[in-house]
N, C-alpha and C positions, 0 to 999 in steps of 0.2 A: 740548497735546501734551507736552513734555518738557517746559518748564517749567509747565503742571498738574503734571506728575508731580513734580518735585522740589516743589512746592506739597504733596500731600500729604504728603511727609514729615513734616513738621509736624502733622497733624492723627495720627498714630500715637504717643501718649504713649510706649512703650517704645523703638520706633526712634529718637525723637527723644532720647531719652535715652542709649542708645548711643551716637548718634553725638557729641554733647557730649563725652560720657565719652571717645571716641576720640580728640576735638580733645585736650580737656584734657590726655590724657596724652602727646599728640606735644609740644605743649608744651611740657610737662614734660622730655621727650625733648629737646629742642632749645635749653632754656638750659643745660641742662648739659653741650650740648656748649661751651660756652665756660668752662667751669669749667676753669681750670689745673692740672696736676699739680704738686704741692710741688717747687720744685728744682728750674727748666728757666726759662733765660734766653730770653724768648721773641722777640726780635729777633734773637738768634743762630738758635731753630729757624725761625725764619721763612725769613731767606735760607738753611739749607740746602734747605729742600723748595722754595726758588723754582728752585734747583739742578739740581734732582731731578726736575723737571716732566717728564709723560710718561715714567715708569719704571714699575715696579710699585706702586711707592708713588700714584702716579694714580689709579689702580685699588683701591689698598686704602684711599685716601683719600676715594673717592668711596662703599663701601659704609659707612664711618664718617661719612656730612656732614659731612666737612670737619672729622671730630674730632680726626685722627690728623696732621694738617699744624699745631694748635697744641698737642697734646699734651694735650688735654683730659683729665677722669674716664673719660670714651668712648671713648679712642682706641682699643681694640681692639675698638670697634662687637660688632657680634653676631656674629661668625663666627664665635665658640670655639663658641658656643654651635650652629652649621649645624654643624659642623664632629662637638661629642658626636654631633650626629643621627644623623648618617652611619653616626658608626662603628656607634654601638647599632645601625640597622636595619639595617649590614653585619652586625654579631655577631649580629642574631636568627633569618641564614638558618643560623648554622655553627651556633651553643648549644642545644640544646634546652632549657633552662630558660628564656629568653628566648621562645623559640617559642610553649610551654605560656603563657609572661603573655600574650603578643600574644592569646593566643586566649580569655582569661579574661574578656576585656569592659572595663569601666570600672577595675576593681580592677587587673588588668594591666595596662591602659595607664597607670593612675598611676603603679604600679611600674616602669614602663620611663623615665616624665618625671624618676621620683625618680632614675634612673639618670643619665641625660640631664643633669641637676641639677649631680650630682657630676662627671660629665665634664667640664663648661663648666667650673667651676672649677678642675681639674686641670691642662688645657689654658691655659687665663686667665692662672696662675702660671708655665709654663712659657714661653707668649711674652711675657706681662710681665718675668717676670726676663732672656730673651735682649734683650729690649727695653732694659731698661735698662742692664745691661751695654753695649751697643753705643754707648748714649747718650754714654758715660762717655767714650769715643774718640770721638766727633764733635764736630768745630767746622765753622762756617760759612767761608764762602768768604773770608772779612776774616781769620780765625784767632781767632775768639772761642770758648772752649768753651760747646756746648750745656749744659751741667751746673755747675752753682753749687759742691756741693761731693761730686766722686764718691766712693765709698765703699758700705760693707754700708747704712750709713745711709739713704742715698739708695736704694737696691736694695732695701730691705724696704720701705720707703716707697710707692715705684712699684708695685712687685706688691701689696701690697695694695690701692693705688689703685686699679689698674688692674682688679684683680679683682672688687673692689666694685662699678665701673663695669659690667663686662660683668653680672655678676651682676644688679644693679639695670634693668639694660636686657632681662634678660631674663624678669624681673618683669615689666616694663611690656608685653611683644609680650604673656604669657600673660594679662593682665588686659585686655589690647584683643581676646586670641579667646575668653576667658570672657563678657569683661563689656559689650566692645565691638561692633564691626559681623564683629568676623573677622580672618582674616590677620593677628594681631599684628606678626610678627615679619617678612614682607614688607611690612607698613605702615610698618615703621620705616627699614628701605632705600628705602620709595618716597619718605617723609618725607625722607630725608637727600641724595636726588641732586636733586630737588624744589628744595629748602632751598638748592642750591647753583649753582644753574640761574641765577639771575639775575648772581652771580658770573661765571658763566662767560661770559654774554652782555655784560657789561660789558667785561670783559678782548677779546672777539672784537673789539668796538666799537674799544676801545682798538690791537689790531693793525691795525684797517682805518685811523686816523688818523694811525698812526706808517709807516706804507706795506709794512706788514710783510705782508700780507695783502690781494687784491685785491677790490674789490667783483664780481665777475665768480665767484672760490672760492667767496665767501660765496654768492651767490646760488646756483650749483651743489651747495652743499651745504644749502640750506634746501630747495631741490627733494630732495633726497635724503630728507631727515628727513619730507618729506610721505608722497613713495614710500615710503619704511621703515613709516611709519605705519599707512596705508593697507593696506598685505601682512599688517603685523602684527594687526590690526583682521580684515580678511578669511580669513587663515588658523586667526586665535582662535576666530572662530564657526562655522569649517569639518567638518561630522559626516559620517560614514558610516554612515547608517542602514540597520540589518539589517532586512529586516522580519520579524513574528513574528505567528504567529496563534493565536485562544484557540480551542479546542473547546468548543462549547454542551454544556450539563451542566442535570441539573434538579436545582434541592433546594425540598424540599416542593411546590408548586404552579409554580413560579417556575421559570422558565427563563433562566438565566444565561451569559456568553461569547458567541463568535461571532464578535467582533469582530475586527478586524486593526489593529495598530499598530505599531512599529516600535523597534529599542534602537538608541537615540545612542550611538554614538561620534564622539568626537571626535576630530582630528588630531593635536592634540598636549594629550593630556590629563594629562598631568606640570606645562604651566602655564612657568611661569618658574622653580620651583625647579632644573632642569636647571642653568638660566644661575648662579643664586644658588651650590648644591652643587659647582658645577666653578669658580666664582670662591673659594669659602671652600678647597678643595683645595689648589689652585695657591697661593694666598694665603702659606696657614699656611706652610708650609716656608722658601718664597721671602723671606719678611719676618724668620723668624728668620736665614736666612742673610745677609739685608744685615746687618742690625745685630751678626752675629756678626764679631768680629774676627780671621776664619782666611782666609786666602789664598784656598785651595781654594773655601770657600762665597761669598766675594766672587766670584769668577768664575762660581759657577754662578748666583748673584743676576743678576749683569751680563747674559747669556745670559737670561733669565728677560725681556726688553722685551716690553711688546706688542704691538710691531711684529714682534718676531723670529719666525723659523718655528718654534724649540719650543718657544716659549708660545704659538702660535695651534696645533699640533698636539697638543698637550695637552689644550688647552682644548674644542679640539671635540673630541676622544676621549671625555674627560671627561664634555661636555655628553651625546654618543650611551649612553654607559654609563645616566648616571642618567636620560637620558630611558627605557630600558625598565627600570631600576632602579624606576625609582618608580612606574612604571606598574605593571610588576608587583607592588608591596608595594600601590598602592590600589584596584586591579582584578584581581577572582578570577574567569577565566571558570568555573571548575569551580559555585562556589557560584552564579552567576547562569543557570550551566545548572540548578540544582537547583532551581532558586528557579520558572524559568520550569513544567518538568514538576510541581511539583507542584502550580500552579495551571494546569496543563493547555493550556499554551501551547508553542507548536513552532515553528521555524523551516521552511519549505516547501520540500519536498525535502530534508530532514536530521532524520535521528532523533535522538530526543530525550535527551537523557543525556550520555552520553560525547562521542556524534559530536557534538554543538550544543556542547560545550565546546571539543572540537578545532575543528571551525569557526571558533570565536569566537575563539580563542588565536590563529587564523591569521589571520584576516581585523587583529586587534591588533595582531600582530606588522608586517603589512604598513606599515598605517598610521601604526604609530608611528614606522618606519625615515622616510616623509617628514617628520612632524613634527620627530625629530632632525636629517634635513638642515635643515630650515628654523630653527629653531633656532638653529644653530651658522650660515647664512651669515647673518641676521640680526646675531648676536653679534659675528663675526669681519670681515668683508666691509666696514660700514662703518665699522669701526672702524682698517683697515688706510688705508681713503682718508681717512679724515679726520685723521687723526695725520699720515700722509705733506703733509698742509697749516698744519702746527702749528694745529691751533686745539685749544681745551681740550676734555678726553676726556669731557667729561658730555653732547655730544651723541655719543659713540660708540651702536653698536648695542644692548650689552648695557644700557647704563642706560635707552634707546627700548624696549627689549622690554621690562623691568621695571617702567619708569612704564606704558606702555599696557597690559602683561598684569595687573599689578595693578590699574588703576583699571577695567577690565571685569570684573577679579572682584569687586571692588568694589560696584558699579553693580548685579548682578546677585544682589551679599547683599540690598542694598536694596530692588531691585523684586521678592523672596522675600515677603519681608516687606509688603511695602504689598498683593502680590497672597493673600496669606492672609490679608490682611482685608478683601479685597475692595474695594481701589484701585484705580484705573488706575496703570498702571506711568509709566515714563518715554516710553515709546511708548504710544499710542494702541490698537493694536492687537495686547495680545498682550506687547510686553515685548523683552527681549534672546535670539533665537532662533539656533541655526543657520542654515546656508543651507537654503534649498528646493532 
């Protein structure tokens, strides 16, 4: 059963080669998160983010594996790089010259990545240089400067670093969805909270022995993490299937259609980028404001916890936004209504054309408003009980929906693959389905 299935992976030359190629480059991905940035006393940056535990830095340390608490090449992980996305598909609905690429095919979409390219970069420099800057005024809780020697020196330094790094990393997602199994750049989030997991469960271990922490929390909160699991699992393969029927047609002798079958949707077909897109939002600003040295932005930093109620109302606003956000950039009911009539399929009791687009836009819209709430209590919900118990934020909700939503898209590239050459999947029967 499943493991046949993961057995033939192995016997698919190309898949198996993939996924190498994907190890390799997480890898890769992962000793340089230990690579140091020039110029940063790392026993002083150490005790401040022991400091700092549970702020935003938490949070922005966990989408970096753990880059950004030593200061690594890495440390500004991939978000500049979530962050260009945004804007570009935000500017593709206002520019029409954008618009015209999106619809151009392959050559468009390059010229949008090219765009995308230069934003990461632009963005890279701008909170590298607030980054370092900030550096320059912090010391550790002993009074030690984080910074060996500040100045423009050290500041040009860092931004380049820093930039290179993001840049480099975001090399590596696009050569894991070229060359790899897929989802580069979710693979590399999955890889870095993953990576950091066992930390976090060592440190848990270590509060239940210092009595800081009861065995009775932990155990209520390992039931939670199954629960959490489990929802997330059962609502990921959750469809609402329209059904649709074909009209029998003859060409030449042949009698073709007839048949009835159904168009999947899914609950929440946005996936995890929601959670990703409204983490890299909040993020960016919030981070340039801690380390910016103004009064003002220091307090709206402070304010910015994720405990606090306007960084959990943000955050789910945020996630509801890009859940129909992104729904609507990768789902056109108009074109999938065209697509049906011209091979002569109907929805039963709904004319074909216009009305099966509005249909389907409505029936979308519905669905997708539960997926956003689920989403967001998913994200927020455990992450408010479990902080309220100090334990470390990698088992919060949002890094649980991201490790399980990525590793069933995961799963689901792979059993693609094995089933187009006529493998058994990982199931015996069929594969990774929606519900019935």
């Amino acid at each position: 059963m499943i493991g046949s299935g993961f057995g033939n992976i192995f016997k698919i030359p190309e898949l198996r080669r993939r996924i190498f190629f994907t190890l390799g480059l997480l890898i890769v991905y992962r000793i340089g998160v230990y690579v140091p940035t020039p110029g940063i006393d790392a026993s002083a940056l150490r005790d401040m983010f022991d400091a700092m535990q549970g702020t935003i830095f938490g949070v922005f340390n966990m989408f970096t594996g753990g880059a950004l608490e030593q200061l690594s090449v890495f440390a500004l992980g991939i978000m500049p790089y979530i962050s260009a996305s945004i804007i570009l598909q935000l500017l593709t609905v206002v520019i029409p010259h954008l618009e015209e690429l999106k619809k151009e095919g392959e050559q468009g979409r390059k010229k949008i990545t090219q765009y995308t390219r230069y934003g990461t970069v632009v963005l890279s420099v701008i909170q590298g240089f607030g980054m370092a800057v900030g550096l320059e005024s912090m010391q550790s809780p002993t009074g030690a400067p984080v910074v060996f020697d500040p100045g423009w020196g050290f500041r040009l330094m860092t931004v380049i670093t820093l930039t290179a790094g993001t840049a480099f990393i975001m090399w590596l997602g696009e050569q894991i969805t070229e060359r790899g199994i897929g989802n580069g750049i979710s693979l590399i989030i999955f890889a870095g909270i993953v990576a950091s997991m066992p930390s976090a469960i060592a440190n848990t271990f270590r509060l239940v022995q210092q009595d800081e922490l009861g065995i009775f929390t932990v155990l209520v909160i390992l039931v939670l993490m199954v629960v959490v699991v489990g929802f997330i699992i059962f609502v990921e393969q959750g469809q609402r299937r329209i059904p649709v029927q074909y009209a029998k047609r003859v060409v030449g002798r042949r009698m073709y259609g007839g048949q009835s079958t159904h168009l999947p949707l899914k609950i929440n077909s946005a996936g995890v980028i929601p959670a990703i897109f409204a983490s890299s939002i909040i993020m960016f600003p919030a981070t340039i404001a801690q380390f910016a040295n103004v009064g003002w932005l220091k307090g709206i930093a402070d304010m910015m916890h994720p405990t606090s109620i306007l960084y959990n109302l943000l955050y789910v606003a945020f996630i509801i936004f890009f859940c129909y956000f992104y729904t609507a950039v990768t789902f056109n009911p108009v074109d999938v209504a065209d697509n049906m009539k011209k091979h002569g399929g109907f929805i039963p009791g709904i004319r074909p054309g216009k009305r099966t687009a509005d249909y389907i836009d409505r029936v979308l819209t519905r669905i997708t408003l539960g997926g956003a709430i689920y989403v967001s209590a998913v994200c927020v919900l455990p992450t408010i009980f479990i902080l309220q118990f100090n334990v470390p934020f990698y088992f919060g909700g949002t890094a649980l929906l991201i490790v399980v939503g990525v590793s069933i898209d995961t799963v689901s590239q792979m059993e693609s693959h094995m089933l187009s050459r006529h493998y058994e999947g990982f199931l015996k029967k069929g594969g990774i389905k929606g519900r019935r």
